[in-house]
C-alpha positions as CSV (number, residue, x, y, z in Angstrom):
1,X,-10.7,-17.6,4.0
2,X,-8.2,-15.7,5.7
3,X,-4.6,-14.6,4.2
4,X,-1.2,-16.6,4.3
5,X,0.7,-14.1,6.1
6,X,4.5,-14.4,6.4
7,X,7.2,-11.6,7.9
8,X,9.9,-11.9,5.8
9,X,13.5,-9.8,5.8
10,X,13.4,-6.8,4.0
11,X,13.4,-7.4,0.0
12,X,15.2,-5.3,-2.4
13,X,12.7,-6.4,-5.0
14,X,9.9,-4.7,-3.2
15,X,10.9,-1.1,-4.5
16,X,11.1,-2.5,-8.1
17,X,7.6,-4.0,-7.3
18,X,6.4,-1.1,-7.0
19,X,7.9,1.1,-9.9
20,X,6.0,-1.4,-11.9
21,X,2.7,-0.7,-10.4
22,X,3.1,2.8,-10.4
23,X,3.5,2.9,-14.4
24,X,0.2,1.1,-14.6
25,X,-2.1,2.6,-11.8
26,X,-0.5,6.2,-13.5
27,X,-2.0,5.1,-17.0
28,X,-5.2,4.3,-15.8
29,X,-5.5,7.4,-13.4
30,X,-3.8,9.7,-16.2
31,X,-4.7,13.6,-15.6
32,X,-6.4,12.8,-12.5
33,X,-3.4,11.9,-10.8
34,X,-1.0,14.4,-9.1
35,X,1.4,12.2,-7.4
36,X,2.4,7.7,-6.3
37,X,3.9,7.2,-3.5
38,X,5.6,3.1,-2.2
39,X,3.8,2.9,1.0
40,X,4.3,0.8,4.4
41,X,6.5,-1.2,5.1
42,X,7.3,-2.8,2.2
43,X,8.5,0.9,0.9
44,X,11.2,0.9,4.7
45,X,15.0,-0.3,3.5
46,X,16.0,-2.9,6.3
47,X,12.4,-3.7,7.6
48,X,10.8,-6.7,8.0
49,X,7.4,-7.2,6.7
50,X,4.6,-8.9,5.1
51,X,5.5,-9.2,1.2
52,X,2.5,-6.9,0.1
53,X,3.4,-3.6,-2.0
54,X,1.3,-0.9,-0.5
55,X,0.9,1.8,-2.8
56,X,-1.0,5.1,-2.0
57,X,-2.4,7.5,-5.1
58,X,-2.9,11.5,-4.3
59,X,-5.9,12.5,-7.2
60,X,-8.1,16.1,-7.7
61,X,-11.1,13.6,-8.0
62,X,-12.6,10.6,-6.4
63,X,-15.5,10.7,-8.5
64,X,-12.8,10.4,-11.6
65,X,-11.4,7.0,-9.9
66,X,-14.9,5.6,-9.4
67,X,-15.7,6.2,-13.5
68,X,-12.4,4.2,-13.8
69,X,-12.7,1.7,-11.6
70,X,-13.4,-0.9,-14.3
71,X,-10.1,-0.5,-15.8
72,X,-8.2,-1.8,-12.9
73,X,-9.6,-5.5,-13.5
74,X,-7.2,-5.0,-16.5
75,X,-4.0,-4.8,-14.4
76,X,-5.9,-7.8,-11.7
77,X,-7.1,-5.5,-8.9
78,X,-10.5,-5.8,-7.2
79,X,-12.1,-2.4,-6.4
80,X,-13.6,-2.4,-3.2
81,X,-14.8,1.4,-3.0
82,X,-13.8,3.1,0.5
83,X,-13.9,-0.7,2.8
84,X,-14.2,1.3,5.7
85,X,-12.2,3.9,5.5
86,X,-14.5,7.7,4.5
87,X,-12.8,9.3,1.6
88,X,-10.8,6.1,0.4
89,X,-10.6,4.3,-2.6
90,X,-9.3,0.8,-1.5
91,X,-7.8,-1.8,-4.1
92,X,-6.0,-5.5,-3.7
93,X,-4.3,-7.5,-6.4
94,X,-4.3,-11.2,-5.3
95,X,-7.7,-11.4,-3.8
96,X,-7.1,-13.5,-0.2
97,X,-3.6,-13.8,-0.7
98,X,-2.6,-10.5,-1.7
99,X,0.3,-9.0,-3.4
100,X,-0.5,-5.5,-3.7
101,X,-3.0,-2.5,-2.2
102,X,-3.9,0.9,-3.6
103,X,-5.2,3.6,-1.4
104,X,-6.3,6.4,-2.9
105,X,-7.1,9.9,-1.6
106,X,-8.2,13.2,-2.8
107,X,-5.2,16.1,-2.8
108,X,-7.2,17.6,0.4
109,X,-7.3,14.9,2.7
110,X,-3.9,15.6,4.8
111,X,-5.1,13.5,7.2
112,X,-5.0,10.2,5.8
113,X,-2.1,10.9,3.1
114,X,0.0,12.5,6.1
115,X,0.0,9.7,8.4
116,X,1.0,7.0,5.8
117,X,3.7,9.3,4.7
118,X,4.9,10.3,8.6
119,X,5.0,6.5,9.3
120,X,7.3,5.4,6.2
121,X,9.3,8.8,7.0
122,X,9.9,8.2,10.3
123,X,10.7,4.4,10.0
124,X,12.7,5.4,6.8
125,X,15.0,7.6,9.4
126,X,15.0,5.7,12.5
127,X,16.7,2.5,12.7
128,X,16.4,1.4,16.4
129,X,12.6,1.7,16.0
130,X,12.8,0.4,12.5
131,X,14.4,-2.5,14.6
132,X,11.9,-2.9,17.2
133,X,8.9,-2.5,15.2
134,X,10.3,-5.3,13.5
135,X,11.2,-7.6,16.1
136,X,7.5,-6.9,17.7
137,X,6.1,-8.2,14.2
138,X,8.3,-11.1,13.8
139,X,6.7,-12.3,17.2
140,X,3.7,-11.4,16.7
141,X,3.6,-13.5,13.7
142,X,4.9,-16.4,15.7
143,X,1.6,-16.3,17.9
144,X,-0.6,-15.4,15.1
145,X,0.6,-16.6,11.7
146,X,-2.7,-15.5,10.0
147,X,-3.2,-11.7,11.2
């Protein structure tokens, strides 16, 4: 069954969202865990954007997170291992219609954790792109309200 999606105005709730989260994925992840960042577009003041807190974890040790994993179901997130992405650990709250996702990475993979990061950066700093990028999903969403 595919996900309700709606683009909505920027939220100021979404940060608060996330500091929530953050205390919970930190106490599951303890030691392992060297930093949380609010990822997306949910974590851009001013942008539109589909009302889903994404949440990216740094760790020393994926093999840690896997041991874990179990403990998530406490706090009502699916583990889905790496869903297609090498080096991932991929998590959802809210099964098909989705509140929240967790990616997490090892410390080493710059790759992954730096593009997230650039993309809320540069969004962060930019408002006529902010703006645009915006606009294109509004109207996307108008021709495909289920992407």
């Amino acid at each position: 069954m595919p996900q309700h999606i709606t683009v909505l105005d920027y939220n100021p709730e979404w940060p608060l969202k996330y500091e929530q989260e953050k205390e919970k994925i930190s106490a599951i992840l303890k030691g392992n865990c060297i930093t949380i960042y609010h990822i997306g577009s949910t974590s851009v003041p001013g942008l539109a954007a589909k009302p889903i807190i994404d949440i990216m974890a740094v760790v020393r040790s994926l093999e840690q997170v896997d041991i874990v994993s179990g403990d998530f179901s406490s706090i009502g997130y699916e583990y889905l291992g790496e869903f297609g992405i090498a080096g991932r650990r991929y998590l959802r709250k809210g099964g098909d219609e989705r509140t929240h996702q967790i990616h997490i990475f090892h410390a080493d993979d710059w790759n992954n954790i730096g593009r997230h990061l650039a993309f809320r950066d540069y969004m962060r700093t930019h408002k006529k792109e902010r703006d645009e990028y915006a606009q294109i999903k509004k109207s996307l969403h108008k021709i495909f309200p289920t992407i």
